[in-house]
ZAMI-747294 format. One record per atom (N, C-alpha, C, O): residue number from 1; atom name; x, y, z. Coordinates in nm, 3 decimals. Layout:
N
+-----+------+---------+---------+---------+
|  nr | atom |       x |       y |       z |
+-----+------+---------+---------+---------+
| NUM |   CA |       X |       Y |       Z |
...
+-----+------+---------+---------+---------+
! end
This chain:
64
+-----+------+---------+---------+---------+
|  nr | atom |       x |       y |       z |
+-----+------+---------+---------+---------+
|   1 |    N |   1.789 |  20.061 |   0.729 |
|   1 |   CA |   1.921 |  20.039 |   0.677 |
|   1 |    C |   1.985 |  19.911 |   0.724 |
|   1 |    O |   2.039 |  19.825 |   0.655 |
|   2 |    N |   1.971 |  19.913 |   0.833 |
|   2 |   CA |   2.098 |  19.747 |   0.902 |
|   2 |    C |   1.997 |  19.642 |   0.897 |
|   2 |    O |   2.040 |  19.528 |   0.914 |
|   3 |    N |   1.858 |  19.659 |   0.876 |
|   3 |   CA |   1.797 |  19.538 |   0.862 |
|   3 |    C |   1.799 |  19.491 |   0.721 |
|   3 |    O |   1.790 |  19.369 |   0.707 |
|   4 |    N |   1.808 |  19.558 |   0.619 |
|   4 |   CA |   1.811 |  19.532 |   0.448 |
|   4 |    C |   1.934 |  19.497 |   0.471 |
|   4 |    O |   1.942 |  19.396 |   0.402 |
|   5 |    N |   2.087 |  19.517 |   0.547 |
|   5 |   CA |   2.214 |  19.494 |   0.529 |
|   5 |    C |   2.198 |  19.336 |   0.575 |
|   5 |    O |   2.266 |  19.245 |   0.527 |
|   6 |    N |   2.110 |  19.321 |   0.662 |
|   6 |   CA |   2.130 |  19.207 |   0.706 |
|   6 |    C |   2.035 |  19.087 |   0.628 |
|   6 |    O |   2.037 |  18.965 |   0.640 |
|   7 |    N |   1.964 |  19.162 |   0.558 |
|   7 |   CA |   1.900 |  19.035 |   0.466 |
|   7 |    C |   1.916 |  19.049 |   0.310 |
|   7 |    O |   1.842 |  19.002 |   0.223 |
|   8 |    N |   2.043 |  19.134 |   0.293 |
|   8 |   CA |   2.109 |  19.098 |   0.219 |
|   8 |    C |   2.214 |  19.037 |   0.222 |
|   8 |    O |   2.246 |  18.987 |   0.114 |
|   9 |    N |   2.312 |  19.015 |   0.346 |
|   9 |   CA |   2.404 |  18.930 |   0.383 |
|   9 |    C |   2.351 |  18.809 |   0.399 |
|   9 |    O |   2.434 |  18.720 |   0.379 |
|  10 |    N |   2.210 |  18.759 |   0.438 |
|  10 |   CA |   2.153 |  18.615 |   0.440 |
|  10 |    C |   2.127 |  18.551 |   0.268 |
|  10 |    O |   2.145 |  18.434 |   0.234 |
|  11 |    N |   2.067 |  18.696 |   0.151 |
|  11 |   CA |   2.037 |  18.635 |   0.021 |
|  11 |    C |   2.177 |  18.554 |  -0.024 |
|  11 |    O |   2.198 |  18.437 |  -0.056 |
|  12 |    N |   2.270 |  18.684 |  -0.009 |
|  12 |   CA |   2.423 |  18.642 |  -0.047 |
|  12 |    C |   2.498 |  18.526 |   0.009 |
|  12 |    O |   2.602 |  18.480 |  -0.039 |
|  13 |    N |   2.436 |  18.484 |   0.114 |
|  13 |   CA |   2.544 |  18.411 |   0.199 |
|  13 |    C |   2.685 |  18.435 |   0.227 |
|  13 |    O |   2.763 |  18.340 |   0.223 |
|  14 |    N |   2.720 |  18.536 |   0.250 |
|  14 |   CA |   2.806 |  18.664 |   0.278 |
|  14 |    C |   2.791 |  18.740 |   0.377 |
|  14 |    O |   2.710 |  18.832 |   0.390 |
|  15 |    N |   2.905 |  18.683 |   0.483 |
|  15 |   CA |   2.908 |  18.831 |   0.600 |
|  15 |    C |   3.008 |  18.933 |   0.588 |
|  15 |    O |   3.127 |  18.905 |   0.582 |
|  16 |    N |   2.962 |  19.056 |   0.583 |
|  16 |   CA |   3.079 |  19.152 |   0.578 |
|  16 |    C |   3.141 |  19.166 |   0.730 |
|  16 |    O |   3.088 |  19.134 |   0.837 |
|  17 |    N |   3.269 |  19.224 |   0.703 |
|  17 |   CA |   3.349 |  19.191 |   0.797 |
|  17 |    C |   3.359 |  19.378 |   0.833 |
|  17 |    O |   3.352 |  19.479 |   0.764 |
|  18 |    N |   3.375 |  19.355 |   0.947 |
|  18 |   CA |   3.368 |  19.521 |   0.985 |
|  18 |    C |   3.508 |  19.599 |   0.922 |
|  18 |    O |   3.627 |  19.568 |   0.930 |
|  19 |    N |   3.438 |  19.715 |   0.856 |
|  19 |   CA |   3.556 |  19.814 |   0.793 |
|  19 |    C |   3.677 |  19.845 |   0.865 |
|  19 |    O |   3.681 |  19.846 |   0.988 |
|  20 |    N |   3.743 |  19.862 |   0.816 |
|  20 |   CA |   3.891 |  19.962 |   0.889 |
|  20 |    C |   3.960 |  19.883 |   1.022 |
|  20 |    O |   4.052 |  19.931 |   1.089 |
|  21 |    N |   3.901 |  19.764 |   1.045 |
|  21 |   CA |   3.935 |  19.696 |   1.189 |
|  21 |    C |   4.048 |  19.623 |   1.187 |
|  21 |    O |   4.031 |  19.523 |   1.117 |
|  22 |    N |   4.171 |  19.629 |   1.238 |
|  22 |   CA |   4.316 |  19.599 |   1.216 |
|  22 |    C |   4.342 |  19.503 |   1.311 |
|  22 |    O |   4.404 |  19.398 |   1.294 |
|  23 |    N |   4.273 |  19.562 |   1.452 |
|  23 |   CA |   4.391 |  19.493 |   1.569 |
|  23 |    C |   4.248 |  19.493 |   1.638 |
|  23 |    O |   4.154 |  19.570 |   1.615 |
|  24 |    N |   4.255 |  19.402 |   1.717 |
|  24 |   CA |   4.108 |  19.380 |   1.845 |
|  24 |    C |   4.154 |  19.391 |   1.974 |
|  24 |    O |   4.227 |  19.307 |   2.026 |
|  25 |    N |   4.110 |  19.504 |   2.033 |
|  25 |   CA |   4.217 |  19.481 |   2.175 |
|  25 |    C |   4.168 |  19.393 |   2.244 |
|  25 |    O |   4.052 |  19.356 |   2.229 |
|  26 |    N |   4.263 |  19.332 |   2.349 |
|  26 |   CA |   4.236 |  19.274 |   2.442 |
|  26 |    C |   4.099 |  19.200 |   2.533 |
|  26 |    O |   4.055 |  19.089 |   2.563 |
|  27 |    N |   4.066 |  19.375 |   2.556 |
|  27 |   CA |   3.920 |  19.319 |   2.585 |
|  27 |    C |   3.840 |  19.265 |   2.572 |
|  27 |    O |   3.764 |  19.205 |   2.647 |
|  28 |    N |   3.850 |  19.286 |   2.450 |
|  28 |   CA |   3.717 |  19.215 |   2.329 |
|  28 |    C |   3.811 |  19.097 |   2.277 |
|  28 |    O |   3.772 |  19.098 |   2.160 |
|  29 |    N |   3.912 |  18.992 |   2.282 |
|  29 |   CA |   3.958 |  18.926 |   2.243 |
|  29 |    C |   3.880 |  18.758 |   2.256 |
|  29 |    O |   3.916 |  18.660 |   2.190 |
|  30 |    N |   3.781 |  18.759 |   2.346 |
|  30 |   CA |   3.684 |  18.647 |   2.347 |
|  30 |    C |   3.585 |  18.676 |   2.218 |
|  30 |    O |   3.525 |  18.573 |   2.186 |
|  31 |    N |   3.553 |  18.789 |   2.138 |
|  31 |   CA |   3.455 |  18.779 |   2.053 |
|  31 |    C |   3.522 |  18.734 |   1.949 |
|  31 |    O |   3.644 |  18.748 |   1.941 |
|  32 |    N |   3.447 |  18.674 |   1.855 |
|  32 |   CA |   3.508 |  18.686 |   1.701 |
|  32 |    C |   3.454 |  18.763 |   1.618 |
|  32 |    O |   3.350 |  18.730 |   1.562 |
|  33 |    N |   3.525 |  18.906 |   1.590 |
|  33 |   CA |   3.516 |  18.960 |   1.493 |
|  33 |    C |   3.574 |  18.950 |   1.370 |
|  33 |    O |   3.684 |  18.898 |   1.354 |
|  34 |    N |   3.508 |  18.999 |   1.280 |
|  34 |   CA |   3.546 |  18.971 |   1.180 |
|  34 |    C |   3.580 |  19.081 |   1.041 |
|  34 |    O |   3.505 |  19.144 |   0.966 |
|  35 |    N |   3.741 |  19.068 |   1.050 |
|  35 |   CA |   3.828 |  19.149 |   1.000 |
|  35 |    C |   3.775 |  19.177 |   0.817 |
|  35 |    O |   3.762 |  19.285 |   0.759 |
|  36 |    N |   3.760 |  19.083 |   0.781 |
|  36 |   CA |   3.753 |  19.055 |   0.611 |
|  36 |    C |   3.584 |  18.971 |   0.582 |
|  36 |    O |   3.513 |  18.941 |   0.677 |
|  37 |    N |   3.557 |  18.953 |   0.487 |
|  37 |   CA |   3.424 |  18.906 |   0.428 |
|  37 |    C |   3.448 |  18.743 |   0.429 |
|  37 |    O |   3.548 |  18.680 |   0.392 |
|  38 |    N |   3.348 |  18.704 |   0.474 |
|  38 |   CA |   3.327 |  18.546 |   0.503 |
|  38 |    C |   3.218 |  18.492 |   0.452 |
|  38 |    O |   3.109 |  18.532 |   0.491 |
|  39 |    N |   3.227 |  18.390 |   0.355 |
|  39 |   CA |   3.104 |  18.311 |   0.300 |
|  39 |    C |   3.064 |  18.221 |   0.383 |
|  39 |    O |   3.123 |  18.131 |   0.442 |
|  40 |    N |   2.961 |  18.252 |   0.380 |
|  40 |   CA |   2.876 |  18.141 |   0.505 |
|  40 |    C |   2.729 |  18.156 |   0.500 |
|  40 |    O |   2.680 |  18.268 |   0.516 |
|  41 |    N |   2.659 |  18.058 |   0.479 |
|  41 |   CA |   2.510 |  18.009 |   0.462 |
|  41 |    C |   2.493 |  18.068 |   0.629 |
|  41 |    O |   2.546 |  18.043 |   0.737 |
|  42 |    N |   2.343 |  18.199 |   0.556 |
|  42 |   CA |   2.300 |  18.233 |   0.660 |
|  42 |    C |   2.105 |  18.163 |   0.680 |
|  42 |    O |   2.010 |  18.170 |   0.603 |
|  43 |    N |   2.119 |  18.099 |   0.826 |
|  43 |   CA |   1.947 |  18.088 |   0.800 |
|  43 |    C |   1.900 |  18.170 |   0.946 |
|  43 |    O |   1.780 |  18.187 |   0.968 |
|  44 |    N |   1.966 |  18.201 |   1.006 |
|  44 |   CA |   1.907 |  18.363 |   1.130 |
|  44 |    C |   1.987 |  18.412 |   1.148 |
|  44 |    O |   2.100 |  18.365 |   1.161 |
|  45 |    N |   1.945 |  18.552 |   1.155 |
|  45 |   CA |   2.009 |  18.690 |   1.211 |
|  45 |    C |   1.940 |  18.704 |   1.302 |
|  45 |    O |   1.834 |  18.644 |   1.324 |
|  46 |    N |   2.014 |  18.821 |   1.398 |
|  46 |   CA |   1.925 |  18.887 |   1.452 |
|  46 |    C |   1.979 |  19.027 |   1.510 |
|  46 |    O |   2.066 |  19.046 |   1.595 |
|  47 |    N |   1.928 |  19.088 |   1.464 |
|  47 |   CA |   1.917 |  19.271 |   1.428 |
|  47 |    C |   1.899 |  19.372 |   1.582 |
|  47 |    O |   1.792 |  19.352 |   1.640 |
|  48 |    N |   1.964 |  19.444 |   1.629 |
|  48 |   CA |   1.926 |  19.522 |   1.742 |
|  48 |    C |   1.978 |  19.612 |   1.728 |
|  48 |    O |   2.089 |  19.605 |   1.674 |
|  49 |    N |   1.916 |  19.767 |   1.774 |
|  49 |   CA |   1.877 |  19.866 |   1.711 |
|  49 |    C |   1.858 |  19.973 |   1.872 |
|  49 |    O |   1.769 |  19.948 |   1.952 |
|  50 |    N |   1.937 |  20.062 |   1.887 |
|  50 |   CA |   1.941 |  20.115 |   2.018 |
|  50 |    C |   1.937 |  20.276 |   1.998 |
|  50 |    O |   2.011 |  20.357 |   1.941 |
|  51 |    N |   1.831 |  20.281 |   2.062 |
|  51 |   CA |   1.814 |  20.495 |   2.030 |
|  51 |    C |   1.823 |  20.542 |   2.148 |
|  51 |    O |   1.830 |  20.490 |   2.260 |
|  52 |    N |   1.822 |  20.714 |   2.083 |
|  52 |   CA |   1.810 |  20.776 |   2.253 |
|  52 |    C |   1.648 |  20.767 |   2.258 |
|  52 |    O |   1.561 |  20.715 |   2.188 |
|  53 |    N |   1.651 |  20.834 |   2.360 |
|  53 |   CA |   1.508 |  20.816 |   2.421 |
|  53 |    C |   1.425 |  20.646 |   2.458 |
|  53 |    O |   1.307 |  20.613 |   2.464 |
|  54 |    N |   1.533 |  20.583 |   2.473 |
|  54 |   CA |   1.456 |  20.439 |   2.525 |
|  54 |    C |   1.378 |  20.419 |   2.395 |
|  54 |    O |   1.262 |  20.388 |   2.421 |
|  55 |    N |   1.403 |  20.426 |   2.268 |
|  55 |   CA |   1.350 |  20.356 |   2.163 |
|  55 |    C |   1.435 |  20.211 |   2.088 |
|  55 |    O |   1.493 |  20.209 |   1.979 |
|  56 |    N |   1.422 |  20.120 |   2.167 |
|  56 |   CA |   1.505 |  19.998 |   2.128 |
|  56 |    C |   1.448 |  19.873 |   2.060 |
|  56 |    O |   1.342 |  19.823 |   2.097 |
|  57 |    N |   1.510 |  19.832 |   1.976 |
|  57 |   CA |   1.429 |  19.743 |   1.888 |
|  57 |    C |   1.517 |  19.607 |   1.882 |
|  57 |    O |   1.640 |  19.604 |   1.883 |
|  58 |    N |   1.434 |  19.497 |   1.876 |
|  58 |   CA |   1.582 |  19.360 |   1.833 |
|  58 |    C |   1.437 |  19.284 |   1.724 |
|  58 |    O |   1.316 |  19.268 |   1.740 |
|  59 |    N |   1.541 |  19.252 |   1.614 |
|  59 |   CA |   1.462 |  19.215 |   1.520 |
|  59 |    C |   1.496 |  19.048 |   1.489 |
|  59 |    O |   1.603 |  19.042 |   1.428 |
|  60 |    N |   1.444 |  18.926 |   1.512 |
|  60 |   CA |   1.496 |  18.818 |   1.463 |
|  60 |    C |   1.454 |  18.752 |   1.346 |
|  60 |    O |   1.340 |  18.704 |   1.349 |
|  61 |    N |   1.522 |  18.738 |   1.240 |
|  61 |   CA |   1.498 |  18.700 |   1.100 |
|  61 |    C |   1.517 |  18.538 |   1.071 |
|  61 |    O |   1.619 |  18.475 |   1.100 |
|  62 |    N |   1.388 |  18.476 |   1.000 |
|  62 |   CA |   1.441 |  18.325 |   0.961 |
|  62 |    C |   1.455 |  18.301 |   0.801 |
|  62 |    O |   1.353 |  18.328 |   0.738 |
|  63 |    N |   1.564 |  18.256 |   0.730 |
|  63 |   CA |   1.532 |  18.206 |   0.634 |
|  63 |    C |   1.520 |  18.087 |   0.613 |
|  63 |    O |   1.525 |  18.011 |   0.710 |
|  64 |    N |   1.502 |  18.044 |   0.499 |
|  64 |   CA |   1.491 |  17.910 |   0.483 |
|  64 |    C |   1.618 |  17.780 |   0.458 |
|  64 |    O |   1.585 |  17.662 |   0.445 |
+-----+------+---------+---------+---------+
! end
């Protein structure tokens, strides 16, 4: 699922912006998240993927 999301946000050149997110507290005020959808030429992602049982994955994608 989040790896097709994410190489479909690279075909599109389109990042979606995380749902329902209004206000960023404090804490997190050094990251940039991102409230609304942003066009932007993607050429890497990179995908990480955290389970129980110590099954963890990080996936890095290149396009062209």
């Amino acid at each position: 699922g989040e790896i097709i999301a994410t190489l479909k946000m690279m075909e599109s050149g389109v990042l979606i912006g995380t749902r329902n997110l209004e206000e960023v507290a404090d804490e997190c005020a050094g990251i940039n998240h991102l409230k609304s959808n942003v066009k932007k030429k993607i050429n890497l992602a990179l995908s990480n993927n955290f389970a129980f049982g110590g099954i963890n994955t990080s996936l890095i994608v290149k396009g062209n």
